[in-house]
Each structure stands twice: as structure tokens, then as C-alpha cells.
N, C-alpha and C positions, 0 to 999 in steps of 0.2 A: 504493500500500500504506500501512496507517495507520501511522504514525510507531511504532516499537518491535516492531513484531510480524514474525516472521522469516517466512521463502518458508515453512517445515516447522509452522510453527501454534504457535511460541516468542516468548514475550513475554519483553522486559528490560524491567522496573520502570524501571531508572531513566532510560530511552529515553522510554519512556511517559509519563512524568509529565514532564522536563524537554522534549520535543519536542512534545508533544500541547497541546490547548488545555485552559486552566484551567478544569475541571466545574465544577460547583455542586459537587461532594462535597467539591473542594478548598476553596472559597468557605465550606461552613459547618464545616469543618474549621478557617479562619480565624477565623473570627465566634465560633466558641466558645472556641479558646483563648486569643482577645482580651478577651471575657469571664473568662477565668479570671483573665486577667492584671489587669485592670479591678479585680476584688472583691481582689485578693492588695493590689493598691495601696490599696484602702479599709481595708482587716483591717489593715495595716502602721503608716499613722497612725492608725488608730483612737484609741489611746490616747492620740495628744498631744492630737486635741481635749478627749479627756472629761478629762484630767489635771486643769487647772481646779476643773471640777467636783466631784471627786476630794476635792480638798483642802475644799472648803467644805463636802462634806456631811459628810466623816468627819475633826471637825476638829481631831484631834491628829496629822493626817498633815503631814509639813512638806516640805518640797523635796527637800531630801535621801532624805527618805523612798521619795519616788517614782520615785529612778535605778533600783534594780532592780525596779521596774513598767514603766519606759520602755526597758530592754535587754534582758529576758525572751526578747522577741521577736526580738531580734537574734542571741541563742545557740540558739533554734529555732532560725531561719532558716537557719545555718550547720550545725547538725546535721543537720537535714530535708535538705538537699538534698547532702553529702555520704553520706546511707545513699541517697534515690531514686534515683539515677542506677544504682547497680549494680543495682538493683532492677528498676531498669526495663529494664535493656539484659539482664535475666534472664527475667522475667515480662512486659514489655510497655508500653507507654508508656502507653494507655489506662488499664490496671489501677490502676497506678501515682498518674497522675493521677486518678481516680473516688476511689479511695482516700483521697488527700491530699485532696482537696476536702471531702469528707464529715466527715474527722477536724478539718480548722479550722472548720467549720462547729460542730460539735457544741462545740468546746472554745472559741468564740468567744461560744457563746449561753450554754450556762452560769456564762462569765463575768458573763455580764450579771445573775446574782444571785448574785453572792460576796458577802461582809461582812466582809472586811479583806485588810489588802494580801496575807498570805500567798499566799491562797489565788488572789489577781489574778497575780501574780508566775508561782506553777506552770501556770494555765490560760492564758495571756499565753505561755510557754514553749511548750505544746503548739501553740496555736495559731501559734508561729512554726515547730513541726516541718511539720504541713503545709504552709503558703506557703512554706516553704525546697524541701518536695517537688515544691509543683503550678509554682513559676516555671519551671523547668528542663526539668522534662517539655513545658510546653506549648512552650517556644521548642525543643525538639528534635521533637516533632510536627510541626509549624510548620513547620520546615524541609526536613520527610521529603516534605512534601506541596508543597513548593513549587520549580517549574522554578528548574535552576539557575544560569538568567541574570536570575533576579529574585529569586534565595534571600535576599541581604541587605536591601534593599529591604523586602519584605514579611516578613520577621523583625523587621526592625528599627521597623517600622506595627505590627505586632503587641506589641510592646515597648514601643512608647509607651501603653499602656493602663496602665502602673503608674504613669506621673506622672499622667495624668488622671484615673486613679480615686483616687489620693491628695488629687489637688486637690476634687473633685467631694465628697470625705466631709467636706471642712472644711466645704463651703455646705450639703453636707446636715445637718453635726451643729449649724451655728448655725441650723442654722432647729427643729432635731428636740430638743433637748437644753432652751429655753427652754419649750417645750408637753410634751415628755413626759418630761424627765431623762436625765440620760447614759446610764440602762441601754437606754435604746431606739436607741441606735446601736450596740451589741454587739448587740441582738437582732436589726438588722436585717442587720447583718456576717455574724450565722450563719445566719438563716432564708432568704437571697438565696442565697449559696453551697450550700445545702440543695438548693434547687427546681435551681440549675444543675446540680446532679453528678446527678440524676434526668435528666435533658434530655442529660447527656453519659452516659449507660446507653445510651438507645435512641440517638440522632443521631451522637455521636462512632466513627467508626473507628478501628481500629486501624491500624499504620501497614504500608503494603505491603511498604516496605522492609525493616522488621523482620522481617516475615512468613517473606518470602523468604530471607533473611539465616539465622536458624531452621530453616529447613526443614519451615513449617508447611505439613500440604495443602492441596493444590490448590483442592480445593474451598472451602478457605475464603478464600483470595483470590481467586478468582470470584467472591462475593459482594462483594468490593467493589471486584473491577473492573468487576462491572458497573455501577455510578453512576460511576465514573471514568471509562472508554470502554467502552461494552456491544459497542462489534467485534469487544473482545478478549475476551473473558470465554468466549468457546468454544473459548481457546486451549488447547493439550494440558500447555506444559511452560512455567514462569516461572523469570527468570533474572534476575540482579541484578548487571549491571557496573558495579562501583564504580572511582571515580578511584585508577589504583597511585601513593596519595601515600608509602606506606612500604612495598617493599616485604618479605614474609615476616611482615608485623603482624597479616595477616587470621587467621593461625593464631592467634593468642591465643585464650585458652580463657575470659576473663573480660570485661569493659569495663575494668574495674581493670586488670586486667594486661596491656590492652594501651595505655592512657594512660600507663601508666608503662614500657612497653618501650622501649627503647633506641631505636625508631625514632621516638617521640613523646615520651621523657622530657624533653628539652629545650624542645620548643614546648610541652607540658604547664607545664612550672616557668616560663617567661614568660610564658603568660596568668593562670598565678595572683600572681606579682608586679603584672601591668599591673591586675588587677581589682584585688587589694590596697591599691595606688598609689592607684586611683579614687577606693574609697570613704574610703583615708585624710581625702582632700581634703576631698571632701563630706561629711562627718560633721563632722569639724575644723569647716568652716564654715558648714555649716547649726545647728551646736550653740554656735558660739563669736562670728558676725560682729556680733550684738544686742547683745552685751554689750562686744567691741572696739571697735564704733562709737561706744557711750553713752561709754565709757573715752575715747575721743578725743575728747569734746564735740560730737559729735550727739547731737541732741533724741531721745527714747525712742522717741518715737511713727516718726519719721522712721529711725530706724534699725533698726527693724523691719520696716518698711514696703520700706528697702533691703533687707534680708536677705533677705523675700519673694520677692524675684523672682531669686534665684538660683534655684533647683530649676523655674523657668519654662520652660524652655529645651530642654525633653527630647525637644520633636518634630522637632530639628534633624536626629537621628539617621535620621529617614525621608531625607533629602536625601543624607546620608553613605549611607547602603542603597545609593540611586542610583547613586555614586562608587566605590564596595566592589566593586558587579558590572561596572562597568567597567573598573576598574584595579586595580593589589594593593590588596588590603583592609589587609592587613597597613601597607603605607606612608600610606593614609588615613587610617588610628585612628592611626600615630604623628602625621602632622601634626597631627591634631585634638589628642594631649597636648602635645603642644610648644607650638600655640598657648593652649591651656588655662595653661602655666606660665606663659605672659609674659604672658598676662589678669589671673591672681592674682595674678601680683606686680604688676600697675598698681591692683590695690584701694587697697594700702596706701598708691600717693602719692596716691591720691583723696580722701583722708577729711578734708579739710579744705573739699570744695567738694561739694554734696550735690549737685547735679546732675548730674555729674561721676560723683559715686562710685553714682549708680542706674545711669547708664548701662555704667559697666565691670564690676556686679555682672551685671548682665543677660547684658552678655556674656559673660562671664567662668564667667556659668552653662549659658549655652548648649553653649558650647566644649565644657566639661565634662561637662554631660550626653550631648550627642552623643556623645563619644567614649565614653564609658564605657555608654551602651547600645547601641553600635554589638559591642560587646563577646560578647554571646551570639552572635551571627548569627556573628561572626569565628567563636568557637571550634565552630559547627555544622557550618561549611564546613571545618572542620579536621583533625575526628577521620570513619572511616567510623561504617557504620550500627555495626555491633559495640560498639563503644565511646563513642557519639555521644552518650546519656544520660549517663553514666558522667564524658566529659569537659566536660559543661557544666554536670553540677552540682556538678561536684568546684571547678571555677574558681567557680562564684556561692559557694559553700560554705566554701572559705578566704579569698576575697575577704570577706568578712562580716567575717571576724577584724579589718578592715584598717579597716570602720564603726568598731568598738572600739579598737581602736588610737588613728585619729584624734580621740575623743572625750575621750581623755587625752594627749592629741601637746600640743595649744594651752594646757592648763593649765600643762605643763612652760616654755612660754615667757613665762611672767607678769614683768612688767619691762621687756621689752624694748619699742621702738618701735613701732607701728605698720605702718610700712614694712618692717622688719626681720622682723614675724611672718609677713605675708605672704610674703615673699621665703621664708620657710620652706618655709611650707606648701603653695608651687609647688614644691619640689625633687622631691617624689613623683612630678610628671606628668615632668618628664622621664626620672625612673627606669622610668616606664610607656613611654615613649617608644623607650627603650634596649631595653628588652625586648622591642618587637618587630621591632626592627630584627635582638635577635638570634638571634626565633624565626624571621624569612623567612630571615636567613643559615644557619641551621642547618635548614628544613626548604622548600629551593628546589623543590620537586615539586608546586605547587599544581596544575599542567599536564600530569601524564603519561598515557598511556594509560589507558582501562579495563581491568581485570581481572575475568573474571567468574565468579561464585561457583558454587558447585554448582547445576544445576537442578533443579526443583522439579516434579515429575510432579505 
């Protein structure tokens, strides 16, 4: 009998999809919201490459001028993806995402002919509402679609498309910006995004889970059970047994209100500390280590060059996936902050020996990116379908606060040593560390029975 489908002609979704073998529907289910995640990485730095450029064409803009051109996007971000999540766990992941896609596209390309910072600043904001909406949605698609002895794993491959599409726009904008001007990397940030949410109309699915969860009919998850397994698609009645990680949570009437019910309030408020924690870090020192290195007498060129290759490190996260679906997830991402804090605090006694201090930035970046994009996939496997939107973009969503934070954390410590700032700006990972030690103490049910939901005629 095929994996999920009952003696009486009853399908459980999440039998099906975790027991059964991975289709092609799930494959380009992958590919496109690795795609979204790719272009969200590109739209994100966008603007540090053109910033440069920025300044010499319009040239009473001066440095300062350009912080709130370079944060715009940072207060999207955090907005956008605290309003999708409820959104989406109301209307639909799909929706949701076409939607977000379309709206950064359109406010990315129009960017590309403003004439003074104002007007960069508001379009720059918008564009961070969508990419705050389409991250979230796709890693909860992502994982709706993916068996759940390879959910981390392949959440966290899927994840890694925002550093390599971050990286990929800096070689595109030096080679695109000397032949055509910085406004041709904003036009090509929106006109790519453009053609993709066209391509996610016809090819992307909605998510079964959701469906079922809803009480959508039957008929219309037929249609996309049959490219998932066409044996089942002439089944009478679909059924959705979800893991009883909480339970009496499935009653909740909102995604909202059940991330914050009593049975999740607490692993809710420690994944948005641990994200917060994260990007303290990496903002702190992706914004502050070019200028503490010069301050300690490394050479300019070389201490950029060091800084560089922190944020290099993000495809460590696929390995960690690995580990996640093998053993708690939870005790994996805290190893991974814990070694993240005693990484950064060995930047600091490095910075007298460049050799030295490339190779502990490198790591040091690794650690840290793994563990903090290891971080979606955690909180997917956390919350059910209900709330699963809801709770992953509420964590990227306050987590963002925590980019802002850290970009004014290292100013506060101007004076101090070298050794001493670092030692700082590791105390975050171990408070990320703490936190999920004390969300597995407080929500030990990663392992209980299924419970399963209404069926679905």
C-alpha cells in the first residue's frame, strides 16, 4: 500500500509527503523558493554596492547622509515579515508570497529613477516590506513540502540562497555599474523578481498542509496531489496528523494567537531572543570590524579584505540541517552559538597578527552564520501548520530589531581595547545559546504522537 493512504481511500498529508518519495513537485517547489531567497539576498545588499556610486553622482550626499538609505531596508524587513506570517497562515503561503514578490519588484525598479535620497529612503523601505514578507513565507513553504527526516537539511540549502545571492550582486554590480550606472542594478533587482512571481503564478503550489489544515476541498488538493503521488489523488477523504507538540494549541483561532499561547509563549520569546542575539552580532561586525581593524593598525586594504570573509560562511548551515535531523536541533544551534562566542572573542586577541586574524574571522563567521541560518528550519519544525507562517516570520521580524541594535551596540564601546570589544560582542551568542536551552527545557515534546485534524471530504 502507498505510504499515507488508508485500507478506506484516506490520505494523511503528512504521511504522504514525509514517507513517500521526493516528486518533482517537491523539487520545483525547492528551486523556486530558493530562487526567491537568491533575489531577497540580491535586493538586500543592493544598496551597499550602489552607495559609492550614490555619493559621487549626487554630490552633496555625504556618509552620514546615506544611514537612513542603508536601514530603510532593515525597518521593511522587520515590518514585512511581522504583518506576512499572519497573513499567510490566513490566506495562504502562495498568495502571500506572489504578492511580496511583485511588491519588491515594482518598488525596487522604481527606485532605480528617484532623484534624491528622500525619495530612495521610502522606496528602499517598501522594498524591505516585501523581502521581510517573501523570506518567511518561502522557508515555511519549504518546509511544508519537505519529508520530515530531511526538513532541516533542505530548509537550511534552501537558506543559503540569501548569502549567495548577496554575494553574486556585488560581482554583478562591479561589473554592471562601470558600463551602465548604479541605476541598472535596481532595475535588474526588480525586473528578475518581476518574471519570477509570473513563473510562481503558474508552477508554484500551494501548500497541502495548509490546505488540509483549512478545510479547503477536496478537489482542490487533488490537483496537487496528483504531481505529488497520482495513486493518491483518487482518494475520497484527506487528513493531516500533525506532531501533539502542544497539546489543546491546535484550537487556536489565529497563527498569532497560537505563537503566543501558553503552550508556545515561551519557545516563541526564545527564538526571538536567539534571532535577536544573531543578528546583534553580525551587524555589530559586519558594520564595525573595517574600521576596529584600521583602529588597531591594520593596513585598510587588508582589513577589509579581513572583514570580507566573515559573512562567507553561511553554507555551513547545510551540514548543521544534517545534524538538526539527526539529533535535537535545539542542542545543535546552541552548540553552534556557544562556539560562535568563543570564535569572536578570539578576533580580538588576533588583531595584531593578520594571518591569524583572517583565519579566526573566517571562522568565527562560519560558526555564526550556520547557526543563525540554521534558525528558520529550527523555528519551522516548531510551531504546526496553523501557526507555522505566523511563527517564523514573527522571529525573522523582531530578530531584525537586533541588525539595529547591533549597528549602534559597537559605537557605545568607542575607547575600549580591542580585545575587550570583542569579548562584548560575543556575550549575545551565549544569551542565544541560553535561550534555547531554555526553549527545549520548556517545550520537551518534539516526539509525541500525531494528532489528527479534521478530514477533509
Amino acid at each position: 500500500m502507498t505510504q499515507g493512504i488508508g485500507s478506506a481511500g484516506t490520505v494523511d498529508i503528512r504521511a504522504l509527503i514525509d514517507e513517500g518519495r521526493f516528486s518533482g513537485l517537491q523539487r520545483i517547489t525547492f528551486a523556486l523558493c530558493f530562487a526567491i531567497v537568491l533575489l531577497d539576498g540580491f535586493d538586500t545588499a543592493a544598496i551597499g554596492y550602489i552607495a559609492p556610486s550614490l555619493i559621487t553622482e549626487w554630490g552633496g550626499v555625504t556618509r552620514p547622509a546615506l544611514a537612513p538609505v542603508l536601514s530603510a531596508a532593515l525597518f521593511g524587513l522587520a515590518f514585512g515579515a511581522l504583518s506576512a506570517g499572519p497573513l499567510a497562515d490566513r490566506f495562504g503561503r502562495k498568495a502571500v508570497l506572489v504578492a511580496s514578490v511583485v511588491e519588491l519588484s515594482l518598488a525596487c525598479l522604481v527606485s532605480a529613477f528617484t532623484g534624491d535620497l528622500t525619495q530612495l529612503v521610502i522606496l528602499r523601505f517598501l522594498t524591505g516590506l516585501g523581502l521581510g514578507a517573501a523570506m518567511p513565507n518561502a522557508v515555511t513553504l519549504t518546509s511544508e513540502y519537505c519529508p520530515a527526516s530531511r526538513r532541516a537539511f533542505l530548509t537550511n540549502m534552501m537558506f543559503s540562497g540569501f548569502p549567495l545571492g548577496a554575494a553574486f550582486g556585488g560581482f554583478l554590480a562591479a561589473w554592471m555599474i562601470p558600463l551602465f550606472g548604479w541605476r541598472s542594478v535596481l532595475v535588474f533587482g526588480g525586473v528578475v523578481p518581476l518574471v519570477l512571481a509570473l513563473t510562481l503564478v503558474v508552477a508554484l503550489p500551494e501548500s497541502l498542509r495548509y490546505l488540509v489544515a483549512k478545510g479547503a476541498p477536496a478537489e482542490r488538493i487533488r490537483k496537487i496531489v496528483r504531481h505529488l503521488a497520482p495513486e493518491a489523488a483518487g482518494a475520497a477523504v484527506f487528513t493531516l496528523g500533525e506532531p501533539q507538540a502542544a497539546p489543546g494549541a491546535v484550537q487556536e483561532k489565529s497563527g498569532l494567537a497560537l505563537v503566543l499561547s501558553p503552550a508556545y509563549r515561551v519557545g516563541s520569546v526564545m527564538l526571538w531572543v536567539t534571532y535577536f542575539c544573531g543578528l546583534v552580532i553580525f551587524y555589530a561586525l559586519i558594520n564595525w570590524m573595517p574600521i576596529l581593524f584600521r583602529d588597531a593598525g591594520v593596513d585598510p586594504r587588508n582589513a577589509a579584505l579581513a572583514a570580507a570573509l566573515f559573512p562567507l560562511g553561511g553554507v555551513g548551515a547545510i551540514v548543521l540541517g544534517l545534524l538538526m535531523d539527526r539529533f535535537n536541533p535545539n542542542v545543535m544551534v546552541a552548540a553552534g552559538f556557544l562556539a560562535t562566542a568563543a570564535a569572536v572573542a578570539l578576533i580580538g586577541q588576533a588583531g595584531g597578527h593578520l594571518g591569524l586574524l583572517m583565519v579566526t574571522v573566517f571562522v568565527a563567521g562560519t560558526l555564526m552564520n550556520t547557526a543563525q541560518s540554521s534558525l528558520p528550519a529550527l523555528a519551522a519544525g516548531f510551531y504546526p501548520t496553523q501557526g507555522r507562517a505566523t511563527g517564523v516570520s514573527w522571529m525573522l521580524g523582531l530578530g531584525r530589531f537586533g541588525g539595529i541594535a547591533g549597528s549602534f551596540m559597537v559605537a557605545q564601546l568607542a575607547g575600549l581595547s580591542l580585545p575587550t570589544i570583542f569579548s562584548v560582542v560575543a556575550i549575545p551568542a551565549l544569551v542565544a545559546a541560553a535561550a534555547l536551552v531554555v526553549k527545549f527545557v520548556a517545550h520537551p515534546h518534539t516526539a509525541q504522537p500525531a494528532v489528527t485534524l479534521e478530514p477533509v471530504h
